[in-house]
N, C-alpha and C positions, 0 to 999 in steps of 0.2 A: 288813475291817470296822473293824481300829484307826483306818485313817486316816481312813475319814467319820466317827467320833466327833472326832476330832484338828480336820478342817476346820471342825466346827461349835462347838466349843469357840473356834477362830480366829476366825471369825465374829464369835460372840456376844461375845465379849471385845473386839473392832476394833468393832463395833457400840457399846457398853457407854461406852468410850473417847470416840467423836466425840459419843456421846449426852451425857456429862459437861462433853466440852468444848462444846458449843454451849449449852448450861443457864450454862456459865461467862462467855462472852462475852455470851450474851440479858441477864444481868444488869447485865452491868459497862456496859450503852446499844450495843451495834456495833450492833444492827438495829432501832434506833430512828428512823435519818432517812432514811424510804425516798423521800419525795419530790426531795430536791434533786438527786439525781446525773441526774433524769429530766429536770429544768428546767435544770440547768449548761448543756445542750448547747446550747440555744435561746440563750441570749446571747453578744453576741462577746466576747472575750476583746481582740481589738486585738493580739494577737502574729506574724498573720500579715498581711505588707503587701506589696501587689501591685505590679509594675514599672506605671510608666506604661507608657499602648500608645502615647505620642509619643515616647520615647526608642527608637529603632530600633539604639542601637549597640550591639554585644553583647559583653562583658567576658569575656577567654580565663580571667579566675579564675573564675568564675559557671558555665564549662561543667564538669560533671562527666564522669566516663569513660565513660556512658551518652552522651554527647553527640559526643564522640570517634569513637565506633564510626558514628555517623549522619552526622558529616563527611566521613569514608573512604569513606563508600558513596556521595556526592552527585558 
Protein backbone atom coordinates (compact mmCIF):
# COMPACT_ATOMS: atom_id res chain seq x y z
CA UNK A 1 0.00 0.00 0.00
CA UNK A 2 3.43 2.33 0.39
CA UNK A 3 4.06 2.20 -2.99
CA UNK A 4 0.56 3.38 -4.47
CA UNK A 5 0.83 6.34 -2.11
CA UNK A 6 4.63 6.77 -3.54
CA UNK A 7 3.27 6.37 -7.40
CA UNK A 8 0.83 9.04 -6.86
CA UNK A 9 2.82 11.49 -5.05
CA UNK A 10 5.25 10.81 -8.48
CA UNK A 11 2.42 11.52 -10.46
CA UNK A 12 1.05 14.45 -9.03
CA UNK A 13 4.44 16.16 -8.56
CA UNK A 14 5.61 15.13 -12.60
CA UNK A 15 2.10 16.56 -13.27
CA UNK A 16 2.59 19.90 -11.03
CA UNK A 17 6.27 20.21 -12.82
CA UNK A 18 5.06 20.17 -16.73
CA UNK A 19 1.86 22.06 -15.51
CA UNK A 20 4.52 24.97 -14.26
CA UNK A 21 6.59 24.67 -17.17
CA UNK A 22 3.98 25.16 -19.88
CA UNK A 23 2.26 28.30 -17.81
CA UNK A 24 6.16 29.35 -18.30
CA UNK A 25 6.68 29.05 -21.85
CA UNK A 26 2.50 30.09 -22.56
CA UNK A 27 3.83 33.40 -21.30
CA UNK A 28 7.15 34.04 -22.58
CA UNK A 29 4.79 33.70 -26.64
CA UNK A 30 6.01 29.70 -27.81
CA UNK A 31 2.39 29.13 -28.62
CA UNK A 32 1.52 32.11 -29.96
CA UNK A 33 2.21 31.54 -33.85
CA UNK A 34 0.19 28.62 -34.60
CA UNK A 35 -0.62 29.36 -38.09
CA UNK A 36 2.69 29.74 -39.97
CA UNK A 37 4.36 26.41 -39.52
CA UNK A 38 0.79 25.03 -41.26
CA UNK A 39 1.47 27.60 -44.26
CA UNK A 40 5.51 27.16 -44.32
CA UNK A 41 4.89 23.81 -46.12
CA UNK A 42 2.70 25.31 -49.20
CA UNK A 43 5.53 27.53 -50.34
CA UNK A 44 8.75 26.44 -52.21
CA UNK A 45 11.64 27.00 -50.60
CA UNK A 46 13.99 26.60 -54.03
CA UNK A 47 16.53 24.30 -51.99
CA UNK A 48 15.69 21.30 -53.89
CA UNK A 49 16.62 21.30 -57.73
CA UNK A 50 15.74 18.64 -60.08
CA UNK A 51 18.33 16.94 -62.86
CA UNK A 52 17.22 17.75 -66.22
CA UNK A 53 15.51 14.63 -67.90
CA UNK A 54 17.82 15.66 -71.20
CA UNK A 55 20.99 15.16 -69.49
CA UNK A 56 20.98 11.17 -69.63
CA UNK A 57 24.70 10.72 -68.31
CA UNK A 58 25.04 9.64 -65.00
CA UNK A 59 27.83 10.87 -62.62
CA UNK A 60 29.71 7.63 -60.57
CA UNK A 61 29.76 10.53 -57.53
CA UNK A 62 25.97 11.12 -57.60
CA UNK A 63 25.36 7.21 -57.08
CA UNK A 64 24.97 6.30 -53.56
CA UNK A 65 25.53 2.75 -52.07
CA UNK A 66 21.90 2.18 -52.44
CA UNK A 67 22.61 2.54 -56.05
CA UNK A 68 25.53 0.07 -56.17
CA UNK A 69 23.60 -2.80 -54.81
CA UNK A 70 21.04 -2.17 -58.06
CA UNK A 71 24.10 -2.27 -60.39
CA UNK A 72 25.22 -5.82 -59.13
CA UNK A 73 21.84 -7.02 -59.74
CA UNK A 74 21.25 -5.67 -63.38
Amino acid sequence: MDILYLMILCSVSLAAVFLVVFIIYARKGQFEDDESPAVRILFDSGEIKEKDKSDNKEDPKEKGENNKIEDKSE
